[in-house]
SEKOL-259887 format. One record per atom (N, C-alpha, C, O, CB): x, y negated, z negated; residue in one letter. Coordinates in steps of 0.1 Angstrom, whole numbers, padded with zeros to 4 digits, always signed. Glycine has a CB too. Layout:
N
XYZA...
# end
This chain:
121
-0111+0214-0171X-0100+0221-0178X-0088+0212-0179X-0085+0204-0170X-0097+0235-0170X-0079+0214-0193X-0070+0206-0196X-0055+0214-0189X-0056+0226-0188X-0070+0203-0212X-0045+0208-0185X-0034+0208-0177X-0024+0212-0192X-0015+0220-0192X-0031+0192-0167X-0027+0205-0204X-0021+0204-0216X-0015+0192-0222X-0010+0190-0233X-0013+0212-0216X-0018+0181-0209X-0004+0174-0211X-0014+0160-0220X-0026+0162-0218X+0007+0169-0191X-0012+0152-0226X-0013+0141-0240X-0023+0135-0230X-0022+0133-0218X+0003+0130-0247X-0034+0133-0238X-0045+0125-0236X-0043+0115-0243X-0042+0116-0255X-0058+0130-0238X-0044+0101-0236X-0041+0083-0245X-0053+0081-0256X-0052+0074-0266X-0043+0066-0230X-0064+0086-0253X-0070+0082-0262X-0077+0094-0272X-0085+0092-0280X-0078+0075-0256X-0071+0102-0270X-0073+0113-0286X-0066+0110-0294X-0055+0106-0290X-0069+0129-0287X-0069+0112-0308X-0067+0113-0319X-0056+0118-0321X-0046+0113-0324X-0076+0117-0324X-0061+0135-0319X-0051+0145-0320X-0037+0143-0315X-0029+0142-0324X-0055+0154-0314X-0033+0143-0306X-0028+0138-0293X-0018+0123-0299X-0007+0120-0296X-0042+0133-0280X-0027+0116-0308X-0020+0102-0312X-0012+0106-0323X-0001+0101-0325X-0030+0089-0317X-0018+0117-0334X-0008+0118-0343X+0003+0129-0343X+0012+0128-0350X-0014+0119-0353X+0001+0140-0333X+0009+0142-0327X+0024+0133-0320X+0036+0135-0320X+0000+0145-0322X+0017+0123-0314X+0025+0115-0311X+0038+0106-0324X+0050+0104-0323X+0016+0108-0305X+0028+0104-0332X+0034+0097-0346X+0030+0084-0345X+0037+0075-0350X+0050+0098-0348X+0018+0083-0338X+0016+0072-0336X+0003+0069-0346X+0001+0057-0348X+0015+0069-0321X-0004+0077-0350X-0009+0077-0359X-0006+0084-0371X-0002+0096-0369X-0017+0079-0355X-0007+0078-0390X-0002+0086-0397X-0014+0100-0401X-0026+0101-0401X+0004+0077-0410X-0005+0107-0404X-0016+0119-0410X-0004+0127-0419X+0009+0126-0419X-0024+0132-0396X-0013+0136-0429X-0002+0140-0440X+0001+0155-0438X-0005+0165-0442X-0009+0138-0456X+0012+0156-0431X+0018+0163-0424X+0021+0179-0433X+0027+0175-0443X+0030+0155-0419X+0019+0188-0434X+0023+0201-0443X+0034+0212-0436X+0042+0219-0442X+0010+0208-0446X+0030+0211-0422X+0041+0218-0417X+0040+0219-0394X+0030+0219-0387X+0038+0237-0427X+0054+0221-0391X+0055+0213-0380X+0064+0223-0373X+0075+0226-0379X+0061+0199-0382X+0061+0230-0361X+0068+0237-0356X+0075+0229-0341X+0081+0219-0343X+0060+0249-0354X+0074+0233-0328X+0078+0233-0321X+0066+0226-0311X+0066+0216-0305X+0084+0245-0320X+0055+0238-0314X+0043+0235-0305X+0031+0233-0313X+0020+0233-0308X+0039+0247-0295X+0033+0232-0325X+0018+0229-0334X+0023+0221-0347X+0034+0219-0351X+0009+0247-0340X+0016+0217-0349X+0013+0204-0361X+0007+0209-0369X+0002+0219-0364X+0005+0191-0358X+0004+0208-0382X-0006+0211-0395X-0007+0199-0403X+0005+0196-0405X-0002+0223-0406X-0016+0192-0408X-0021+0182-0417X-0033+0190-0420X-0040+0199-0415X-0023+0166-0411X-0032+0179-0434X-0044+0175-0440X-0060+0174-0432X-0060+0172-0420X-0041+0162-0444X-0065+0174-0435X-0078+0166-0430X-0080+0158-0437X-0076+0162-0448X-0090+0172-0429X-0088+0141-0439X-0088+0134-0440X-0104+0132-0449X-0105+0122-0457X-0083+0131-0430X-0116+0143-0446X-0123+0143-0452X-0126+0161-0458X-0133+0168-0451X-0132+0135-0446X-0120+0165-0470X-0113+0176-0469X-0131+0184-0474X-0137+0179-0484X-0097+0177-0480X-0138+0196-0468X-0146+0205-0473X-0142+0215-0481X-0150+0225-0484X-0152+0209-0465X-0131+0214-0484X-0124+0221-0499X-0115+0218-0504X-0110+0207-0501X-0120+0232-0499X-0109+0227-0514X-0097+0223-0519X-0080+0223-0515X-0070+0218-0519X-0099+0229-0528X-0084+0232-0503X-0076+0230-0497X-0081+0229-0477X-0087+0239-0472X-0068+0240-0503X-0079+0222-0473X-0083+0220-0457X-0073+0215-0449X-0071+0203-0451X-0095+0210-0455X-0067+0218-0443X-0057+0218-0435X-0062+0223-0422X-0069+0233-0420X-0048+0225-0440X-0057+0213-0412X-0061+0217-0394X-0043+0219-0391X-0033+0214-0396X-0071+0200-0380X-0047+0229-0381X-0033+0235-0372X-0041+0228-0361X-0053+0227-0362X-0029+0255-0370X-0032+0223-0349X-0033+0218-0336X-0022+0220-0328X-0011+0219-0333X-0035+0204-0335X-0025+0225-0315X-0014+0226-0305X-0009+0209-0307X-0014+0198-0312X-0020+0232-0286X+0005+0213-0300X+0010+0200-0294X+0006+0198-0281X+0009+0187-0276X+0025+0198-0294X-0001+0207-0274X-0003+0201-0262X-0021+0199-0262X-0029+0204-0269X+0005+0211-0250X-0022+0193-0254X-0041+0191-0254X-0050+0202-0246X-0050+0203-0234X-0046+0176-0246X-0056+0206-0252X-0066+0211-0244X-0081+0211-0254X-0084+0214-0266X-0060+0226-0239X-0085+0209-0246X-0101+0200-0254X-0105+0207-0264X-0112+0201-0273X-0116+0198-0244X-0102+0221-0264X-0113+0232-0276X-0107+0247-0274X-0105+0251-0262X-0133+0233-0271X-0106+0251-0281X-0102+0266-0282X-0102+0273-0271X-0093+0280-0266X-0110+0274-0291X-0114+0272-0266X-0116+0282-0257X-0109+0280-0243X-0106+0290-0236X-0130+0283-0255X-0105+0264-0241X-0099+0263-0232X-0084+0263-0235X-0076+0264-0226X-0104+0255-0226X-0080+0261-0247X-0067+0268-0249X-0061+0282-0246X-0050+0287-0242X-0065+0268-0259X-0074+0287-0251X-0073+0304-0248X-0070+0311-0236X-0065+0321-0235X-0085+0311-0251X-0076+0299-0222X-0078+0301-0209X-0065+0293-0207X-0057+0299-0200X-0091+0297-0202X-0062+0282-0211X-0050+0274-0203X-0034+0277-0204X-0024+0277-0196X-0050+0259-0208X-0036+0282-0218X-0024+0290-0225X-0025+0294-0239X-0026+0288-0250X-0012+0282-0225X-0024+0310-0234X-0029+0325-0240X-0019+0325-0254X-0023+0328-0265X-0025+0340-0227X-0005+0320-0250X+0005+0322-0259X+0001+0308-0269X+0005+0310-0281X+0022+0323-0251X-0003+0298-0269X-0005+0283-0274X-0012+0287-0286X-0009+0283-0297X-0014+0271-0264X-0024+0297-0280X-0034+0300-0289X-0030+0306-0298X-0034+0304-0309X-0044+0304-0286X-0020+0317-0296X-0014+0330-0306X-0009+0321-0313X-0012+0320-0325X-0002+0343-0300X+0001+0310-0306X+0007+0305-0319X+0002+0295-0330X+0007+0293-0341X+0018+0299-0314X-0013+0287-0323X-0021+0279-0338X-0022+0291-0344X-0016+0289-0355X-0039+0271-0336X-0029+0307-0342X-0035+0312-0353X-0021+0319-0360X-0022+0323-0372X-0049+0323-0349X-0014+0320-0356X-0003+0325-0362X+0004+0315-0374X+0007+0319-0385X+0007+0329-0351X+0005+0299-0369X+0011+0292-0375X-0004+0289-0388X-0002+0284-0399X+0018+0279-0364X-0013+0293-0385X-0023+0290-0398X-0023+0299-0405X-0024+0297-0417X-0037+0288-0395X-0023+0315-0401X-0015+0323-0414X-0002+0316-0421X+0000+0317-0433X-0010+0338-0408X+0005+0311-0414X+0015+0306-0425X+0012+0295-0431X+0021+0293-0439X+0027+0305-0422X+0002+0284-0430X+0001+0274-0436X-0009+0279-0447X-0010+0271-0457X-0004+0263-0426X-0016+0291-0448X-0023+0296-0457X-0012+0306-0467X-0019+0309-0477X-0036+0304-0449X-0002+0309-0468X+0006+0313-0474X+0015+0302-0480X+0017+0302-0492X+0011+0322-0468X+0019+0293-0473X+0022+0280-0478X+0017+0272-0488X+0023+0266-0497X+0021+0273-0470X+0005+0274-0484X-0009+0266-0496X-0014+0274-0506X-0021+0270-0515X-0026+0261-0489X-0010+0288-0507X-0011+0300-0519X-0026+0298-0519X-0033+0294-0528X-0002+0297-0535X-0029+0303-0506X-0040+0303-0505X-0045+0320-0499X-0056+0325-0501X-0044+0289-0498X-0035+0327-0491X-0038+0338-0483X-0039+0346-0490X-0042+0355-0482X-0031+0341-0474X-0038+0353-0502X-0037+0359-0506X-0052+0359-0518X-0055+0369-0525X-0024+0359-0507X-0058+0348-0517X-0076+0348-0523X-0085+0347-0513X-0097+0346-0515X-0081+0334-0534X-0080+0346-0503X-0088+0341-0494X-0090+0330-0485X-0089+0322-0494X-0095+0341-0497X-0092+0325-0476X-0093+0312-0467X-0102+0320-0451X-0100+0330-0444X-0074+0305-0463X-0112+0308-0450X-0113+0306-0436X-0109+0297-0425X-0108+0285-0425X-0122+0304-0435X-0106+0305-0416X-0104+0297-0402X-0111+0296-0395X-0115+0305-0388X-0096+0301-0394X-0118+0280-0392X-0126+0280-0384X-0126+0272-0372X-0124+0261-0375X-0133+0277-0390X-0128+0272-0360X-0128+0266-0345X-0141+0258-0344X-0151+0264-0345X-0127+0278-0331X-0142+0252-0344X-0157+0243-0340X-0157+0238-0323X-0154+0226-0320X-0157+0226-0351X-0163+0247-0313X-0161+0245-0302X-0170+0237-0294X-0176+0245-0287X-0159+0254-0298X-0173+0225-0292X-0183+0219-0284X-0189+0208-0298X-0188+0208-0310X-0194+0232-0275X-0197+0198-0287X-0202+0189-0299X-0215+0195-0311X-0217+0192-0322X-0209+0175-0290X-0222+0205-0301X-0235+0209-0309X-0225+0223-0316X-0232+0233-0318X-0252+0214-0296X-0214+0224-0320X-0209+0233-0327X-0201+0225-0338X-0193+0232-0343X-0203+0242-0319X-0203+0213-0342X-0199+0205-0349X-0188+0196-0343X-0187+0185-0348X-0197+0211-0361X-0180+0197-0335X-0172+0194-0330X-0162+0181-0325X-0157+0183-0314X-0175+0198-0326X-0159+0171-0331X-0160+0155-0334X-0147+0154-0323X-0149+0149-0312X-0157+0148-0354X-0135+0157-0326X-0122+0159-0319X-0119+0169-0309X-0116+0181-0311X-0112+0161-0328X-0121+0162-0294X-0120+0170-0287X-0107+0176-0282X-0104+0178-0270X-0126+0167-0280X-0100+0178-0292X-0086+0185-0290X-0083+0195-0298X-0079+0193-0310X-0075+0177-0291X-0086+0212-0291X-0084+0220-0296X-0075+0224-0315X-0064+0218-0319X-0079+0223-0285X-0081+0231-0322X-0079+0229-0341X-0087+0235-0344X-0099+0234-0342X-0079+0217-0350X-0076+0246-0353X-0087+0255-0364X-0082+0244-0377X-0074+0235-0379X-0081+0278-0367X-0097+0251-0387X-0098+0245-0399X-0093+0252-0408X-0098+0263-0407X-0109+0242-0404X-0085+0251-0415X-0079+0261-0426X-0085+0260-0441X-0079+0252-0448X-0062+0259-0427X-0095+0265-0447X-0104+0261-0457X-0104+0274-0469X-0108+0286-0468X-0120+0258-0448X-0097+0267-0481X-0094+0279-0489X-0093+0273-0503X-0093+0260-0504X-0081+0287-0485X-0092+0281-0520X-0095+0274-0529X-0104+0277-0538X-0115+0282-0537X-0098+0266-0525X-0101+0274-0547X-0110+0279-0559X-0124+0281-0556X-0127+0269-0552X-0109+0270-0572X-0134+0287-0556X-0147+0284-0552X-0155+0273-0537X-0165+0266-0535X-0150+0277-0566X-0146+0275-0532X-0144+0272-0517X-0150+0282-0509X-0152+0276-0498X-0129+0270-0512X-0155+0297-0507X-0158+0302-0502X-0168+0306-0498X-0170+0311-0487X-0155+0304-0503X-0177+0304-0511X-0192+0311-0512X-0199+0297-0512X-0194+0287-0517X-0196+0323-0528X-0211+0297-0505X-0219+0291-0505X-0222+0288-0487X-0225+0298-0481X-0215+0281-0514X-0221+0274-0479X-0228+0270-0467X-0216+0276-0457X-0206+0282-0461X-0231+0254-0467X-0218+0275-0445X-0204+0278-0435X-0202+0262-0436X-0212+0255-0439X-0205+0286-0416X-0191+0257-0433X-0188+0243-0428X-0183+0241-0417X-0181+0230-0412X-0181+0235-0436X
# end
């Protein structure tokens, strides 16, 4: 279980930091929103705590309020992207055999013209 505090060699965690670039859409206090980099729609956007904790679920366990605030700050990144109001999914990918590449807790924000119907991603 993660403590929260910045892991040196995540990703997440680096751009977070600003030590890595990513294309930033909106930035609170405790969570970050970019781009994704290889986007499965037209619009894809990840929310991430600022603090680490490997995957949702242990955010959910490490800190209850962390988590309110990714899914809260991803409703507004979906109103932002004029996307909430056709629709968007939010998705957690928890563990490696759940697709899971970045082990630092992030929903996917996935919304967009004809973005919806068809595979889960």
């Amino acid at each position: 279980m993660s403590d929260g505090n910045p892991v040196a060699d995540c990703l997440f965690c680096r751009i977070v930091a600003k030590e890595i670039p990513a294309e930033v859409v909106r930035e609170t206090d405790t969570t970050l929103a970019f781009r994704d980099i290889h986007p499965q729609a037209p619009t894809h956007v990840l929310v991430v705590p600022k603090a680490h904790y490997p995957n949702a679920a242990a955010l959910a366990v490490g800190d209850p309020a962390q988590a309110a605030a990714v899914l809260a700050e991803a409703g507004e990144v979906a109103a932002q992207e004029k996307i909430a109001e056709s629709g968007y999914r939010m998705i957690f990918n928890t563990g490696e055999g759940a697709g899971q590449t970045v082990f630092h807790a992030h929903v996917h924000i996935l919304g967009g013209k004809g973005s919806l119907h068809g595979a889960l991603v």
